[in-house]
MIRO-999783 format. One record per residue (C-alpha): x, y, z; residue number from 1; residue in one letter. Coordinates in Angstrom, 1 decimal, padded with zeros to 4 digits. Layout:
// MIRO-999783
R      xx      yy      zz  num  residuo
R       X       Y       Z  NUM        a
...
//
This chain:
// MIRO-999783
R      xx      yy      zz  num  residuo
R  -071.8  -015.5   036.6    1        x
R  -071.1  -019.4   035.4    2        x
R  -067.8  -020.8   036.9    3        x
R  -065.0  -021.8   034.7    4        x
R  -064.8  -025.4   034.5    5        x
R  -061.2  -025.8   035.6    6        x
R  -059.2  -027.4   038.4    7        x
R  -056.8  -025.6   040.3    8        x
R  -054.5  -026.8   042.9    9        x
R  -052.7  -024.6   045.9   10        x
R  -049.6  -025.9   047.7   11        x
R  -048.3  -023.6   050.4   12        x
R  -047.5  -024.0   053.8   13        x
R  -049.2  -020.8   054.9   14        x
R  -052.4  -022.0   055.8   15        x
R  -053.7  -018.4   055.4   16        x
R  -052.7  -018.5   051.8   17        x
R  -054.8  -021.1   051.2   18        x
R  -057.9  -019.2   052.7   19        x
R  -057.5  -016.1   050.4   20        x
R  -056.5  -018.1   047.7   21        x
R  -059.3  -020.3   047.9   22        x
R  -061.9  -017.4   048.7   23        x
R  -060.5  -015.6   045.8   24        x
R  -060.3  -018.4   042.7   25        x
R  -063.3  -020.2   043.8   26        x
R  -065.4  -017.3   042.8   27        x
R  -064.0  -017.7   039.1   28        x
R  -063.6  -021.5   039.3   29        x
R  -065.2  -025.0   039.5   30        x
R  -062.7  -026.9   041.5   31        x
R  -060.0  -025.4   043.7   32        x
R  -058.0  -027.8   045.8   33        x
R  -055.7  -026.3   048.2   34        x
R  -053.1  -028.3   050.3   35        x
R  -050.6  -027.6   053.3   36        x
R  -048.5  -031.0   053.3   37        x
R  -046.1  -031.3   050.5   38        x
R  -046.2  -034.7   051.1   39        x
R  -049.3  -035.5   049.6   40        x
R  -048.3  -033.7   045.8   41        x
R  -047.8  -036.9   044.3   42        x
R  -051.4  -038.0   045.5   43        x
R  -053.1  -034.9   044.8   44        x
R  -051.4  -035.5   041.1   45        x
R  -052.7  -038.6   040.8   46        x
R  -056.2  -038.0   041.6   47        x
R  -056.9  -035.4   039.1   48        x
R  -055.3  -033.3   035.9   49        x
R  -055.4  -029.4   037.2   50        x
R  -055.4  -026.7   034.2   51        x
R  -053.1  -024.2   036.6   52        x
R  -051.0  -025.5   039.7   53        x
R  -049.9  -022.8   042.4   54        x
R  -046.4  -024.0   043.9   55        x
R  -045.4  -022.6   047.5   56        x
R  -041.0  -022.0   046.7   57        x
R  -040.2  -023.2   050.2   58        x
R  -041.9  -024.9   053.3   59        x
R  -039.4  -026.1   056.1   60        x
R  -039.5  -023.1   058.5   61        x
R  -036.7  -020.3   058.4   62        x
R  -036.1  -021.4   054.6   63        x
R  -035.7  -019.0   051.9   64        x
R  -033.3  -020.5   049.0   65        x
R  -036.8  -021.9   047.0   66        x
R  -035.2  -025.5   046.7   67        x
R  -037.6  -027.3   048.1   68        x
R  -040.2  -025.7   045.5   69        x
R  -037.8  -026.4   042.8   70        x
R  -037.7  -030.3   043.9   71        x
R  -041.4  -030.1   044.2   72        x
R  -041.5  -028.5   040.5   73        x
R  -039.3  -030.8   039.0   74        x
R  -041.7  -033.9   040.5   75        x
R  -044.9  -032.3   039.3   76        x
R  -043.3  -032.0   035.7   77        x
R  -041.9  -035.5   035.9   78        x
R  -045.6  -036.7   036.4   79        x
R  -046.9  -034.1   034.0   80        x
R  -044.9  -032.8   031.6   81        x
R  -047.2  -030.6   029.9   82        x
R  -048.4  -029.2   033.8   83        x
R  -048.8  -025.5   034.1   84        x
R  -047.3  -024.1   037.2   85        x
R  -047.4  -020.8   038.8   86        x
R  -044.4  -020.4   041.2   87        x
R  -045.2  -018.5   044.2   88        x
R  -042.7  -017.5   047.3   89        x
R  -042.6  -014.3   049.6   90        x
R  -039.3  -013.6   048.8   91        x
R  -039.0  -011.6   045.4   92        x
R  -035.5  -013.6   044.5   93        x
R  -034.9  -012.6   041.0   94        x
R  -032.4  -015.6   040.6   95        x
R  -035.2  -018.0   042.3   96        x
R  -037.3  -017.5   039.9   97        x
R  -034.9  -017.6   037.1   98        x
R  -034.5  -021.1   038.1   99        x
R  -038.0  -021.8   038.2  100        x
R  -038.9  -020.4   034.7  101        x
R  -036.2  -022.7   033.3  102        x
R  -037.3  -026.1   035.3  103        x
R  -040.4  -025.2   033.7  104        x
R  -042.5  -023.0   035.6  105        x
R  -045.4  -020.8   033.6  106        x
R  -044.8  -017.5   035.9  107        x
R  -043.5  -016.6   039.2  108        x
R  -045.6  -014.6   042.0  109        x
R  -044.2  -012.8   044.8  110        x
R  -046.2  -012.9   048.1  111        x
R  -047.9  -010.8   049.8  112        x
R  -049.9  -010.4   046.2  113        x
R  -053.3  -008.2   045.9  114        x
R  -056.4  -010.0   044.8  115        x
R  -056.3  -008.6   041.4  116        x
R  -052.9  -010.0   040.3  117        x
R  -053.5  -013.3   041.7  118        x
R  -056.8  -013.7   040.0  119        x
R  -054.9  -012.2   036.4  120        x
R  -052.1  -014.5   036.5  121        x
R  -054.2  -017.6   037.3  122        x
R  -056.6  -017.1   034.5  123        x
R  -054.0  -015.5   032.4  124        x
R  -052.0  -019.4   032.6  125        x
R  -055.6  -021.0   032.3  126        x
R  -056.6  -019.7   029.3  127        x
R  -052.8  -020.4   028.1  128        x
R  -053.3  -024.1   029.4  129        x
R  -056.5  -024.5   027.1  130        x
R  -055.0  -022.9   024.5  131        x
R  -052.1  -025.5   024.2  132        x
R  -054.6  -028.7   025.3  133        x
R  -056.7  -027.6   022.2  134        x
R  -053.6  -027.6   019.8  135        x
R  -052.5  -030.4   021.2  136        x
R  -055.9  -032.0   020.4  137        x
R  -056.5  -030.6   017.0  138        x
R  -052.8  -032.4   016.4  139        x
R  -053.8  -035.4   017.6  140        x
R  -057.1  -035.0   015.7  141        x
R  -055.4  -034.0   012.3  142        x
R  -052.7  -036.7   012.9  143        x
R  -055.4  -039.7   013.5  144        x
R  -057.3  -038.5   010.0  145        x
R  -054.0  -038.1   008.6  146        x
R  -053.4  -041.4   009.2  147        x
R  -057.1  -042.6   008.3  148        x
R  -056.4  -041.4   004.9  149        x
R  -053.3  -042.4   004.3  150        x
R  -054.2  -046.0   005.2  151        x
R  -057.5  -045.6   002.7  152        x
R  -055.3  -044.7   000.2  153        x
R  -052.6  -046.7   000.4  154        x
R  -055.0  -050.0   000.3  155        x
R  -053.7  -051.7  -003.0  156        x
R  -056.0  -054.4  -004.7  157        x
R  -054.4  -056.9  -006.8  158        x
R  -054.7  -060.7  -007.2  159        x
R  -052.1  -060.5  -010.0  160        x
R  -049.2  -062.7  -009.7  161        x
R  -046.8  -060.2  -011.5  162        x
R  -048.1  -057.6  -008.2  163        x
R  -046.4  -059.9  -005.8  164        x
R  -042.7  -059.3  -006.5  165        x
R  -043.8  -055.8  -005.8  166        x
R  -045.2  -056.4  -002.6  167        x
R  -042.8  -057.9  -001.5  168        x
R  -040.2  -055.1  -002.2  169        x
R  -042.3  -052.6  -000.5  170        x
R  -042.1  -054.9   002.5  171        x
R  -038.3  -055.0   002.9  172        x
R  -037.3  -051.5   001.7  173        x
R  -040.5  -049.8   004.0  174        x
R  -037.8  -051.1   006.9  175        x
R  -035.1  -049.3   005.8  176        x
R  -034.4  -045.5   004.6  177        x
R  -033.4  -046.3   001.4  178        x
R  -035.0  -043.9  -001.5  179        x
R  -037.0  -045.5  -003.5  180        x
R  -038.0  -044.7  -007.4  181        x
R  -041.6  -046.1  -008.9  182        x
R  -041.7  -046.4  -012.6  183        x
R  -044.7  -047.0  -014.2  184        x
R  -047.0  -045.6  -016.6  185        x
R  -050.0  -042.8  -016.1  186        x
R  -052.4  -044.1  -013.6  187        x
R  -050.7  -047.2  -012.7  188        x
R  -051.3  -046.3  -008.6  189        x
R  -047.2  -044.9  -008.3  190        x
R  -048.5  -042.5  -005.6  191        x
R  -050.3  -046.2  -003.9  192        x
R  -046.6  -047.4  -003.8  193        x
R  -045.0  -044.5  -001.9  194        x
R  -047.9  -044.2   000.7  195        x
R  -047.6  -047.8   001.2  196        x
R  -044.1  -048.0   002.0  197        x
R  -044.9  -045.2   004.0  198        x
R  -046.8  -046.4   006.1  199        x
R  -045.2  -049.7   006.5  200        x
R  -042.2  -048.0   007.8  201        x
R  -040.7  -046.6   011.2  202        x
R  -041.7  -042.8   009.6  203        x
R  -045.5  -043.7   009.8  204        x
R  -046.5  -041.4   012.5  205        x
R  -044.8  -038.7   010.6  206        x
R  -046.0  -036.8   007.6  207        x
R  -046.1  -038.2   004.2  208        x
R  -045.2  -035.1   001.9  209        x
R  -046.7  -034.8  -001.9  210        x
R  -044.5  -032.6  -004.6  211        x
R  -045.8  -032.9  -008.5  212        x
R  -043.1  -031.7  -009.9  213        x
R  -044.8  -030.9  -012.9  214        x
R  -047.1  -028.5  -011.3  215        x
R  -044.5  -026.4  -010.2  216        x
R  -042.9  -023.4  -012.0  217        x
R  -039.2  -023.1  -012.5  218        x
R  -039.0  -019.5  -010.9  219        x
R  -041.5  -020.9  -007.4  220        x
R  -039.1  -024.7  -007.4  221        x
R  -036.5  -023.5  -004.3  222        x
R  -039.6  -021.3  -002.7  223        x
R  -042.0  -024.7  -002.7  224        x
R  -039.1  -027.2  -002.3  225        x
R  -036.7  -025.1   000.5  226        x
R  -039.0  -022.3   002.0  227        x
R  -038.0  -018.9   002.4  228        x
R  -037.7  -016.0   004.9  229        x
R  -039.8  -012.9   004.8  230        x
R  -038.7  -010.8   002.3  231        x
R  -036.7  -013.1  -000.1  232        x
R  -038.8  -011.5  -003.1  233        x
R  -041.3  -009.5  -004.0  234        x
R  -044.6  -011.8  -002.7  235        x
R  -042.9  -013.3   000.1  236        x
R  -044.8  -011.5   002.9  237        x
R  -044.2  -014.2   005.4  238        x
R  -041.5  -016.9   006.2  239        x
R  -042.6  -020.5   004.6  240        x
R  -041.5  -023.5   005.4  241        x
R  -040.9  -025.8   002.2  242        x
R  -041.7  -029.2   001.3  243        x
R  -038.1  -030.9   002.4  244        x
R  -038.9  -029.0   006.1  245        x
R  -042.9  -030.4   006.5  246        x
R  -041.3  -033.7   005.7  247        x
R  -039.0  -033.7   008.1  248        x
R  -038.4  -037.2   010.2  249        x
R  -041.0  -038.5   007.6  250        x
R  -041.9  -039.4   003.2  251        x
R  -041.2  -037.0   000.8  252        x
R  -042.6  -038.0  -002.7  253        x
R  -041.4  -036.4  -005.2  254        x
R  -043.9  -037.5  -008.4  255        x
R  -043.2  -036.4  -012.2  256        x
R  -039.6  -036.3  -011.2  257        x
R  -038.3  -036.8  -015.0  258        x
R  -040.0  -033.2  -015.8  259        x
R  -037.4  -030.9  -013.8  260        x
R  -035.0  -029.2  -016.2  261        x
R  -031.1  -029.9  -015.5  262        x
R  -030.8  -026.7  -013.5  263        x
R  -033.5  -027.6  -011.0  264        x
R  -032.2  -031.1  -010.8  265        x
R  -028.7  -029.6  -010.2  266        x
R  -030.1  -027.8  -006.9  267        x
R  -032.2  -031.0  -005.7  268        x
R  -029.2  -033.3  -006.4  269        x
R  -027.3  -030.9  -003.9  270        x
R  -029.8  -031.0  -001.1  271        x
R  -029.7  -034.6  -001.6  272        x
R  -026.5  -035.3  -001.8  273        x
R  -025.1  -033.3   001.6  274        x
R  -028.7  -033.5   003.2  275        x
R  -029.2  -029.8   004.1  276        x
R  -030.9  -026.7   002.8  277        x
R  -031.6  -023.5   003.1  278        x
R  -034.9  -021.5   002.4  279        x
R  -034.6  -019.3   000.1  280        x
R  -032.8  -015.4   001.7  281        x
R  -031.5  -017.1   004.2  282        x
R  -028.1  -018.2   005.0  283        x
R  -029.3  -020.2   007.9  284        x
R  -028.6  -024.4   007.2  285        x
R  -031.1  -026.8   008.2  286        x
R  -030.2  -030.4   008.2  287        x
R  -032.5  -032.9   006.4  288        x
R  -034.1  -036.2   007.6  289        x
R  -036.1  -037.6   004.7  290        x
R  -037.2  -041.0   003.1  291        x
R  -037.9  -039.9  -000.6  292        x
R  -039.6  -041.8  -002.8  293        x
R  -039.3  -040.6  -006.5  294        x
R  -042.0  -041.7  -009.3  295        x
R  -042.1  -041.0  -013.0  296        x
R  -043.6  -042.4  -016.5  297        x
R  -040.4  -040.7  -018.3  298        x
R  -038.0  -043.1  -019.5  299        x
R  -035.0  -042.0  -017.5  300        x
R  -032.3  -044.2  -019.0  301        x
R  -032.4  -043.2  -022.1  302        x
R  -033.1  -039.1  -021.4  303        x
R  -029.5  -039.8  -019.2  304        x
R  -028.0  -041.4  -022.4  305        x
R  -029.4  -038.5  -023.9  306        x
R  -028.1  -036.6  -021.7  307        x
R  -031.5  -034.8  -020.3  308        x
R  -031.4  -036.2  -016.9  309        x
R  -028.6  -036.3  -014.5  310        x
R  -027.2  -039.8  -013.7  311        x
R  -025.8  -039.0  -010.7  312        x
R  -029.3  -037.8  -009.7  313        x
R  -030.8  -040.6  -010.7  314        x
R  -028.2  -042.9  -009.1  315        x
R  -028.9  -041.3  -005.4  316        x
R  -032.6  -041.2  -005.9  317        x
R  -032.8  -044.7  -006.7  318        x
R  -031.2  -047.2  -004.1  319        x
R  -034.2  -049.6  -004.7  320        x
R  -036.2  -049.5  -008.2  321        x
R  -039.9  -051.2  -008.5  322        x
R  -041.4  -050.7  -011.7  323        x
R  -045.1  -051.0  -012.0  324        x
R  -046.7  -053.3  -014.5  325        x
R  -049.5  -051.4  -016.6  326        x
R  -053.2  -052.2  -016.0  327        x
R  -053.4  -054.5  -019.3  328        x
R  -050.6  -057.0  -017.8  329        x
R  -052.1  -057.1  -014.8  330        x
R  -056.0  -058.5  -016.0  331        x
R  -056.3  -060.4  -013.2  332        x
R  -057.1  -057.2  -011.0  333        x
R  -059.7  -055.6  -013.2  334        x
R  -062.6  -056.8  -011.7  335        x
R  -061.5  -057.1  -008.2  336        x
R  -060.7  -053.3  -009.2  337        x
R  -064.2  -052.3  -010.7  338        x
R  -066.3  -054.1  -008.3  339        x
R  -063.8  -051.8  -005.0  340        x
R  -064.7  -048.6  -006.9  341        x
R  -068.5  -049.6  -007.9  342        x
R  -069.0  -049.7  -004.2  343        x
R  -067.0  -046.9  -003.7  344        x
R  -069.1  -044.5  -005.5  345        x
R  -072.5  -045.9  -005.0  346        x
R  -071.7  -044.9  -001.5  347        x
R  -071.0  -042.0  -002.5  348        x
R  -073.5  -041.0  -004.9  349        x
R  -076.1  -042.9  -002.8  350        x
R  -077.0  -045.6  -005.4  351        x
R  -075.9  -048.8  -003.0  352        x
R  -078.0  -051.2  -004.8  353        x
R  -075.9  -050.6  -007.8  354        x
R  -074.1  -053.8  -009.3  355        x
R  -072.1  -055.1  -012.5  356        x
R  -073.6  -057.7  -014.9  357        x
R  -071.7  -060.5  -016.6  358        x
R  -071.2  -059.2  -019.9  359        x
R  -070.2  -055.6  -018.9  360        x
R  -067.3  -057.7  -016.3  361        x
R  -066.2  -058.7  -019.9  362        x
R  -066.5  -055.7  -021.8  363        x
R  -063.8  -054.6  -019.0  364        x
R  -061.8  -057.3  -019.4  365        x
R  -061.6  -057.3  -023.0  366        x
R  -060.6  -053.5  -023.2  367        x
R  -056.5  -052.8  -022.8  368        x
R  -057.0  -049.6  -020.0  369        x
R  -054.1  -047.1  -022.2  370        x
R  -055.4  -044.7  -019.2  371        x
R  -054.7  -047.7  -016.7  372        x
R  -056.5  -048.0  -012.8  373        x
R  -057.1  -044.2  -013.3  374        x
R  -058.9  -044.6  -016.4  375        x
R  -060.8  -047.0  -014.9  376        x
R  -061.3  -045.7  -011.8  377        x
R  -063.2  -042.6  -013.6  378        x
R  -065.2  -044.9  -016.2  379        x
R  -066.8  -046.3  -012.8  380        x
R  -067.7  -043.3  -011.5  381        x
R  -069.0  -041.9  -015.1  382        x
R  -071.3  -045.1  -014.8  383        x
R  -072.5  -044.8  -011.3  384        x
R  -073.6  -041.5  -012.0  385        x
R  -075.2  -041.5  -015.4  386        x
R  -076.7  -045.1  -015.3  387        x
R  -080.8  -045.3  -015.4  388        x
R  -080.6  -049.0  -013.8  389        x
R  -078.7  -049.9  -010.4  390        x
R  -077.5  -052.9  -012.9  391        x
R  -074.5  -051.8  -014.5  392        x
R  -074.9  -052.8  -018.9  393        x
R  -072.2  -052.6  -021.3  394        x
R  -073.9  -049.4  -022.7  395        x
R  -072.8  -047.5  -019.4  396        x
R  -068.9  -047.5  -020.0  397        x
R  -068.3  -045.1  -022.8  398        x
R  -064.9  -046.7  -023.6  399        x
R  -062.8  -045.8  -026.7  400        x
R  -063.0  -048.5  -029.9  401        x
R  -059.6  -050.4  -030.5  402        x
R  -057.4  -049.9  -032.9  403        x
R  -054.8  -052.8  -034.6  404        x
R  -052.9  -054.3  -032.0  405        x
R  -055.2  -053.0  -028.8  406        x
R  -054.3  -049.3  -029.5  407        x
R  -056.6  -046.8  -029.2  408        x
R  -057.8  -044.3  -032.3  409        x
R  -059.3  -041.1  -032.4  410        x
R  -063.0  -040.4  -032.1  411        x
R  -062.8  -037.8  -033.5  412        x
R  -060.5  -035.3  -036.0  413        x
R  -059.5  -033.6  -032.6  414        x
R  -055.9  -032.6  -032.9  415        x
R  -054.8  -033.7  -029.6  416        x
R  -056.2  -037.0  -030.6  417        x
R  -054.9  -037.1  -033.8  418        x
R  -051.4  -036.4  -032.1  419        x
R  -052.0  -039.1  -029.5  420        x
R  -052.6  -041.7  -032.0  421        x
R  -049.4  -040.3  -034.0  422        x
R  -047.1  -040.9  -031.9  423        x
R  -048.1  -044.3  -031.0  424        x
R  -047.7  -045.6  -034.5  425        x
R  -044.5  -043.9  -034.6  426        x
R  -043.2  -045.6  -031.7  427        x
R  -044.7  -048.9  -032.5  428        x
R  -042.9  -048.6  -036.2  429        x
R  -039.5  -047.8  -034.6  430        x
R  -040.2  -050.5  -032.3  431        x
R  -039.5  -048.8  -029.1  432        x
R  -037.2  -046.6  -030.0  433        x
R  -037.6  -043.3  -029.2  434        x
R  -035.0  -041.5  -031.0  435        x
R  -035.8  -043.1  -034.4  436        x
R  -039.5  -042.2  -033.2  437        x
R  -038.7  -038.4  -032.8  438        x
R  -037.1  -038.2  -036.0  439        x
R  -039.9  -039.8  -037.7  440        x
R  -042.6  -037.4  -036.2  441        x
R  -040.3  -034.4  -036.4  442        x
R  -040.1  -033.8  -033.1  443        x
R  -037.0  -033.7  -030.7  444        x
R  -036.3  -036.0  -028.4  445        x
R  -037.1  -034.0  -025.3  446        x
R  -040.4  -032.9  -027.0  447        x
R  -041.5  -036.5  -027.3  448        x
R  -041.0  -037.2  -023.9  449        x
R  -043.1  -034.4  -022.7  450        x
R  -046.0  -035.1  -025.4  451        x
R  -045.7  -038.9  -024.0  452        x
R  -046.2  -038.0  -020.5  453        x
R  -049.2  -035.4  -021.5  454        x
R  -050.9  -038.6  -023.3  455        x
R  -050.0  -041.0  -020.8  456        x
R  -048.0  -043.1  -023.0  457        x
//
């Protein structure tokens, strides 16, 4: 029979103790240590890390209290906190080991014990010791890719000067727990923005929490948001944590935040505003400790003239404002850009060799980007994979032709398309005024908004 590979250590005066214990573990066991002189605990601890420690209660002759156990306990917890100690003493003293189980001992044993129970309590707090070192690792583990990730995404490439107000921004607020709102078109890189402040700020070993608001249904909003408790309705088989609990002492990000109805933003605005919630069927409060970071392409201001989005919500959600500057104002990082998500995917797809000529560098700096670093982002990867030559031509990026005034027309008599291009002329003939530009397409106001977020205008 193979030997576990654990160490154990045995402190006990009883020198005959030692014998049986040591006769009986080492059968089971790599490395048993066993020891007589308390004295030398605080060497034994340093020499090695043991999996299960058996603690004699008392050692000064005619002493029964368990004091001196306790002392010794409290010493080996002080070196190492996450130690796993089996208390053991020859007088069955429930209120000893009382004592011991809330200094933090694993289990008590009374001596004189039969082989079997030693034996089954030893491997029982072994296999209870591995059990937490490998959580403990795989938390580690997941925390360290976590982290990996985040910094990968949070890497934002610019050389434009109109970028550097931004970063700036990011720099002071990241210091502070102010909430922040990003405004910004589709595919502009709001999400970039909220990781990096992020992980610029004290929260950055905590967890960076991702809501679309627009994914969510009204009837699953307090479920995903707040939790609930087994039992709370009909599919809740389990409890659930919700998104304001997993981001607890860290980011929560709330994107699409101009698509929640006035209800929904009525029961965020309260969470907010008195920092405490409740999962849903329960009555229990549990106190918040958030940085939130809001982000939307919605125009806000005018949905609160209009009376569609709270100003009071938007008020606490935005103690610091950075609005990001669409891909077209921003020329300067469209190359730098390109040539960071050429060699991103021809790692990926395995085409390393792959590179960008002059004249396609200008075809993308010549086009306006409606879809912004997203729409770029995927034209890059359309090219990597389709292209016959690992040199990038002008004939690789299926971009759409220009219309007057750099906006886009349909290809095609697609509806969508057609819809698309609609509502841009409408806008551009009201100059910028979306009312006027409802009226003229028939549409209400709220509709307009929506059907500009779909199209990512």
């Amino acid at each position: 029979m193979s030997k576990i590979d654990a160490k154990i250590l045995v402190l006990d005066d009883d020198q005959g103790v030692l014998y049986t214990a040591n006769m009986i573990l080492k059968q089971y066991f790599q490395t048993v240590i066993t020891e007589k002189d308390p004295a030398k605990l605080v060497f034994l601890l340093n020499q090695h890390e043991y999996d299960v420690i058996v603690l004699d209660m008392n050692f000064s002759y005619g002493l029964t209290g368990g004091k001196e156990g306790i002392k010794l306990l409290k010493r080996v917890l002080e070196k190492d906190p996450k130690a796993h100690v089996l208390m053991n003493t020859a007088y069955g003293d429930i209120d000893i080991a009382v004592e011991a189980m809330k200094e933090g001992a694993v289990d008590f044993l009374v001596k004189p014990w039969p082989k079997e129970k030693l034996l089954a309590t030893v491997l029982s707090i072994y296999e209870l010791s591995k059990s937490r070192k490998e959580v403990q690792e795989l938390k580690t583990g997941q925390k360290i890719l976590m982290k990996d990730q985040q910094k990968e995404l949070s890497d934002i490439i610019s050389v434009s000067p109109v970028m550097k107000p931004i970063f700036h921004t990011i720099e002071k607020v990241a210091k502070t727990d102010a909430n922040v709102l990003v405004l910004g078109e589709n595919g502009t890189g709001k999400e970039l923005i909220a990781r990096a402040i992020h992980n610029q700020s004290k929260r950055d070993n905590e967890n960076f929490i991702k809501v679309d608001l627009g994914a969510i249904s009204t009837t699953l909003f307090e479920s995903e948001l707040f939790g609930h408790v087994k039992g709370a309705f009909t599919d809740a088989r389990e409890d659930r944590p919700g998104r304001f609990e997993l981001a607890s002492n860290g980011t929560l990000f709330l994107d699409e935040i101009g698509n929640l109805s006035l209800p929904l933003q009525a029961k965020l605005l309260t969470a907010l505003q008195f920092k405490q919630i409740s999962r849903v069927g329960s009555n229990k409060v549990l106190p918040l400790n958030i940085r939130l970071v809001c982000a939307t392409n919605m125009p806000l201001y005018q949905m609160v003239k209009h009376n569609e989005f709270r100003q009071d919500l938007l008020y606490r959600m935005n103690t610091v404002e950075i609005k990001l500057p669409p891909l077209r104002e921003r020329k300067e990082d469209i190359a730098p850009l390109a040539k960071h998500f050429l060699a991103t995917y021809a790692k990926k797809y395995q085409k390393e060799k792959m590179r960008l000529n002059e004249t396609t560098l200008n075809k993308l700096l010549g086009y306006s980007w409606p879809g912004n670093i997203r729409e770029l982002q995927h034209a890059i990867e359309r090219a990597v994979i389709m292209a016959n030559s690992p040199l990038l031509a002008p004939e690789d990026f299926l971009l759409k032709d220009e219309g007057i005034e750099g906006h886009s027309q349909p290809e095609s008599l697609n509806i969508e398309a057609m819809e698309k291009t609609a509502i841009q002329n409408a806008v551009r003939k009201a100059g910028g005024n979306l009312t006027q530009a409802a009226i003229e397409l028939g549409f209400g106001r709220s509709t307009l908004y929506r059907k500009m977020a779909k199209y990512g205008l």
